[in-house]
C-alpha positions in Angstrom: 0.0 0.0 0.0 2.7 2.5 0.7 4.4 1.9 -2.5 1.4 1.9 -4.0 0.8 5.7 -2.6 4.6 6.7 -3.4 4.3 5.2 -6.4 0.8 7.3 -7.8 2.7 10.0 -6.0 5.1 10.0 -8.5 2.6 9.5 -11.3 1.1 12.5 -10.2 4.2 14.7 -10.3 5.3 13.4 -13.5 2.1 14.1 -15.5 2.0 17.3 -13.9 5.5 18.3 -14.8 5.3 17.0 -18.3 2.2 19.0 -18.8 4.4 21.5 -17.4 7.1 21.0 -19.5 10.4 21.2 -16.6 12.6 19.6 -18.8 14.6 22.5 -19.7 15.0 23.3 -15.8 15.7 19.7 -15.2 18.3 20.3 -17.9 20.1 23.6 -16.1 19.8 21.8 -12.9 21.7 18.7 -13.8 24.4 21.5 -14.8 24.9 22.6 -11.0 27.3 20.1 -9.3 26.2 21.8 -5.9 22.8 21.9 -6.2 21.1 19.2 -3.7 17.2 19.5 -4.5 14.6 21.5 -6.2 10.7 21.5 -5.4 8.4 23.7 -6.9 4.2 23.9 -6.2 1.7 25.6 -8.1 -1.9 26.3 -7.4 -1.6 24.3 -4.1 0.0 21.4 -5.5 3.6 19.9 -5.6 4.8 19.5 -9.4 8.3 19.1 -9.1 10.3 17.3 -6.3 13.3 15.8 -7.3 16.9 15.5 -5.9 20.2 16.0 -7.7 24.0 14.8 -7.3 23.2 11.5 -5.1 21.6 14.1 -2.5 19.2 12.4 -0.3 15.4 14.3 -1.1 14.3 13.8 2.8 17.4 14.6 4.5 17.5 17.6 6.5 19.2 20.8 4.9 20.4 23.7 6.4 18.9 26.5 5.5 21.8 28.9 6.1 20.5 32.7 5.8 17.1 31.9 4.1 16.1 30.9 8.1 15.8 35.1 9.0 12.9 34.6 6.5 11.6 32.3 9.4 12.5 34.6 12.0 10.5 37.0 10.4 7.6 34.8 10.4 7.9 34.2 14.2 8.4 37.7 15.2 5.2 38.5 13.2 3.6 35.5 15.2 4.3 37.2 18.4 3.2 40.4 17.8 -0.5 38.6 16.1 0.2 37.4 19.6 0.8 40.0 21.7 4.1 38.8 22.8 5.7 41.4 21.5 4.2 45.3 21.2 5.1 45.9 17.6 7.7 46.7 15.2 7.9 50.4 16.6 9.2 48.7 20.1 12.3 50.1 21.3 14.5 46.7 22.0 16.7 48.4 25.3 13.2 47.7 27.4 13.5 43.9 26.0 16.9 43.6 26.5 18.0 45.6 29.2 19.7 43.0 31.2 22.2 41.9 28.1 22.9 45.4 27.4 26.8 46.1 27.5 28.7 48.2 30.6 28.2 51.4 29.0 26.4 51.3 26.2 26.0 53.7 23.4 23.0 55.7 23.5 22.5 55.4 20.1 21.5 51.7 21.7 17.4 53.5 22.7 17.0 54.2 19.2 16.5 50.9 18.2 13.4 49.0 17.7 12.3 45.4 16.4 11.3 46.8 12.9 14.8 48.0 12.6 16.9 44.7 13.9 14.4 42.9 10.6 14.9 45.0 8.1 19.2 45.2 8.8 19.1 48.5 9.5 20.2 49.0 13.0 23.4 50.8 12.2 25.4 48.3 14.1 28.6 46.2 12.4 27.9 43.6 11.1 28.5 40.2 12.7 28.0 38.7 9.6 30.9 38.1 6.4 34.2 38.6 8.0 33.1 38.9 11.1 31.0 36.0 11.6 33.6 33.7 13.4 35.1 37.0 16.2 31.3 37.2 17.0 30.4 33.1 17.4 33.3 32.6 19.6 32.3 35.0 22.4 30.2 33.6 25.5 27.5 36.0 24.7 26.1 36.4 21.3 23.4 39.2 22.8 25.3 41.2 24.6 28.7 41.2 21.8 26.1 42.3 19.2 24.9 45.3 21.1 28.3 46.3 22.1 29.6 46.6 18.8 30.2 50.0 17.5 28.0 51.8 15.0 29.1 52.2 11.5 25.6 53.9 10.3 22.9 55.6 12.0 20.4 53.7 13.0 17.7 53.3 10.3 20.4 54.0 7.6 21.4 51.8 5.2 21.6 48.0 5.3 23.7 46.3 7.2 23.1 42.4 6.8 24.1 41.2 10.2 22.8 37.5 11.6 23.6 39.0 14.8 20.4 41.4 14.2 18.4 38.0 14.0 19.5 36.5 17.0 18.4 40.0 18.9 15.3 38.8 18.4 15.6 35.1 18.8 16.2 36.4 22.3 13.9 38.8 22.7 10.9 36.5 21.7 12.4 33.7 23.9 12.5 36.4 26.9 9.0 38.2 26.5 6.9 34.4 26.1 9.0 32.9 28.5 9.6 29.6 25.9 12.3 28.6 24.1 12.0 29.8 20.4 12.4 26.2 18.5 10.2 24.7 20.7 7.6 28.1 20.2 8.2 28.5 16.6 7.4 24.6 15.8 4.2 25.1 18.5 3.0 28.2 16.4 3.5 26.3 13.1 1.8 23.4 13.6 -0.7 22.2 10.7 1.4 24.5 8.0 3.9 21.6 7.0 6.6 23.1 8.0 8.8 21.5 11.1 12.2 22.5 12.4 14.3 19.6 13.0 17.5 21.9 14.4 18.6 25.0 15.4 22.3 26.0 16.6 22.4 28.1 19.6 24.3 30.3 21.6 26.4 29.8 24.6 23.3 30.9 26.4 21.2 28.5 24.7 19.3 30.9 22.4 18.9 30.2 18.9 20.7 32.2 16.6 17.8 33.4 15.1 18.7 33.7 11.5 21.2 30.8 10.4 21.8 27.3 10.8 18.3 26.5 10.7 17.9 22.3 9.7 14.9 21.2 8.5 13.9 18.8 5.5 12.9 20.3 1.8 9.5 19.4 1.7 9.3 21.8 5.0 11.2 24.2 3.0 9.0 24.1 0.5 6.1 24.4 3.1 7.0 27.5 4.4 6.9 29.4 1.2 3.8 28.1 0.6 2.8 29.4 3.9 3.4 32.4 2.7 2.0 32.5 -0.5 -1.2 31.5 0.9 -1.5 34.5 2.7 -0.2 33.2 6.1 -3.6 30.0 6.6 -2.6 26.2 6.4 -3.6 24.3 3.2 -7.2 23.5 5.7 -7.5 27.2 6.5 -6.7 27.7 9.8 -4.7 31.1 10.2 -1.4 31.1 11.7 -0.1 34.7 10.4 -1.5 37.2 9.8 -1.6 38.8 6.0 -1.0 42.4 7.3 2.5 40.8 8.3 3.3 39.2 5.4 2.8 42.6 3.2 4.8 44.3 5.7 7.3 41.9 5.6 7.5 41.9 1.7 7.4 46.3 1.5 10.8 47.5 0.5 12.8 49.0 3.5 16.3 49.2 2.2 18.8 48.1 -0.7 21.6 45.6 -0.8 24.7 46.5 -1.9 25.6 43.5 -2.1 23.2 42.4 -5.4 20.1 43.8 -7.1 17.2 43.0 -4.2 15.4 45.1 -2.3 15.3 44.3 1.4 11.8 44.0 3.8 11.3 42.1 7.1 13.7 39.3 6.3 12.8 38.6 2.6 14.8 39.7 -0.3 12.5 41.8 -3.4 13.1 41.1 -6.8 11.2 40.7 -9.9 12.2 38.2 -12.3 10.9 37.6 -16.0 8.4 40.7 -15.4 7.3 38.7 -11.9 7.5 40.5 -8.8 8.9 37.9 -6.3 9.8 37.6 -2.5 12.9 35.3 -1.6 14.7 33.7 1.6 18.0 33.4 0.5 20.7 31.3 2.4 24.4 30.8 2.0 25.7 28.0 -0.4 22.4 28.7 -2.4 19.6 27.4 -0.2 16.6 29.7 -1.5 13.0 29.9 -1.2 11.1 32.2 -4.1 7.3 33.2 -3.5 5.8 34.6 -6.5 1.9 35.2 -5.4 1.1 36.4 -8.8 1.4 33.2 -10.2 0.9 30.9 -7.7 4.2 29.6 -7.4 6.7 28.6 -4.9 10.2 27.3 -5.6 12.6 25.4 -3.0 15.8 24.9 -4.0 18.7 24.0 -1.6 22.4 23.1 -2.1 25.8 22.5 -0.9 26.0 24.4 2.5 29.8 24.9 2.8 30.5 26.4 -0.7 29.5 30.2 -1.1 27.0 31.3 -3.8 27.1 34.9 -4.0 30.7 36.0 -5.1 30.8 32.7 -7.1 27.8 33.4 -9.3 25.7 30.5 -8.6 23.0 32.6 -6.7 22.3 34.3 -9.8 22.3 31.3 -11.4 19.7 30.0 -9.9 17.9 33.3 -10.0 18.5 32.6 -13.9 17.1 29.3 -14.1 13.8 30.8 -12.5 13.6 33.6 -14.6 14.2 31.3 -18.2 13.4 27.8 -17.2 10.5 28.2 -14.5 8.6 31.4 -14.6 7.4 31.1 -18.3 6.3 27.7 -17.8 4.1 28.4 -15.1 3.3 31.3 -17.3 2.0 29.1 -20.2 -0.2 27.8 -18.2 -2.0 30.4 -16.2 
């Protein structure tokens, strides 16, 4: 019987991808040596799922960056419920026990909707500075006392450390641990977090090293796309969040997208689309206009942004996915 299921499982992506017509995809993907999987839905339903270079299509991947994406989604979860005030909260009154022996004023101007959106005028701890930060006892309370190289609400400054500010924040104001919280909160969507690194202090890092499965990967775009309610209905974010999370806030200078609360803005082949993106090349795309959502993860120890793979992939959407969904709407 369960082969049987697997089997019409199969049958049903096939005809659905033929109809489709993926072969050209399937074609620049088999190109990738570092590209592990790839599963795309449309209109609900799963039409692609397949795994490349002997990768394992159930294992758990690590999501890398894409996983301040899912911070986002949490933080919006507590403030639906009422764990958190709003995005307008200063974060001194939520973390006024980590903050530094003399702090830098500049500290009060913070708030929530500035640690999302990467502009809270702190250095970064991410890029070069990723391993000085990880190695000190206290992930919080390093990231505050760096010093400022913008003003706060300037201009981006991609930092994981922003992330984990509000790992701990949300672990602090419900009183429960955020993996434990965020799997609680997510239950019925599809999506399940299998890991999570954390701190010295035992507090997630917030945005990075995130494990969980494709398929889950997959499910949490689709959360999205559906407007924040589970495949039955049942509302688990609310839709206000998920335009505020996808309005432009800032500009990377590190590529092309526009930045929200934690999702990257883009529009590719004429499409406006809203992307996790994740070192190594572990990416979710969300294109609501045409009912699509696009998993795609890879090697996590190889970098994808300097090495041009990132925007390969962003290729392979734009030529090889986008017009076939397209063609059929």
């Amino acid at each position: 019987m369960r082969f049987w299921l697997f089997g019409s499982l199969l049958m049903f992506i096939g005809v659905q991808a033929k109809a489709l017509d993926f072969a050209a995809m399937d074609k620049t993907a088999q190109g990738f040596s570092n590209i592990k999987t790839i599963h795309i839905a449309h209109n609900g339903q799963v039409v692609w799922a397949k795994a490349y270079n002997k990768a394992d299509i159930n294992a758990v991947a690590n999501i890398k960056s894409a996983s301040k994406s899912l911070m986002s989604a949490i933080v919006g979860m507590a403030i639906d419920r009422g764990v958190i005030e709003g995005v307008d909260q200063p974060i001194v009154s939520l973390l006024s026990k980590q903050l530094p022996s003399n702090p830098d004023p500049r500290l009060k101007d913070i708030t929530v909707g500035h640690l999302l959106s990467m502009q809270a005028g702190l250095e970064r701890t991410s890029g070069r500075n990723y391993g000085r930060w990880v190695v000190s006892d206290d992930w919080v309370k390093t990231a505050l006392s760096w010093p400022f190289v913008d003003a706060v609400g300037g201009d981006m400054q991609y930092s994981t450390g922003n992330t984990h500010l509000l790992s701990a924040i949300v672990m602090q104001q419900s009183g429960q641990h955020t993996y434990l919280l965020a799997n609680q909160w997510l239950q019925g969507s599809g999506v399940s977090i299998q890991s999570w690194e954390m701190s010295p202090k035992g507090i997630p890092m917030g945005g990075n090293q995130v494990g969980m499965t494709p398929a889950s990967f997959l499910a949490f775009g689709e959360l999205y796309r559906r407007g924040g309610v589970t495949e039955s209905g049942k509302r688990l974010l609310s839709k206000e969040w998920i335009m505020q999370s996808w309005t432009p806030r800032t500009q990377s200078r590190f590529h092309e997208g526009e930045y929200g609360y934690g999702w990257f803005i883009q529009t590719f082949a004429g499409v406006q689309d809203y992307y996790g993106w994740g070192y190594g090349g572990q990416m979710i795309y969300v294109l609501p206009e045409l009912a699509l959502t696009v998993a795609i993860t890879s090697e996590e120890t190889l970098p994808s942004g300097r090495t041009g793979y990132r925007d390969s992939l962003h290729d392979m959407l734009s030529n090889d996915i986008v017009p076939v969904i397209s063609s059929a709407q």
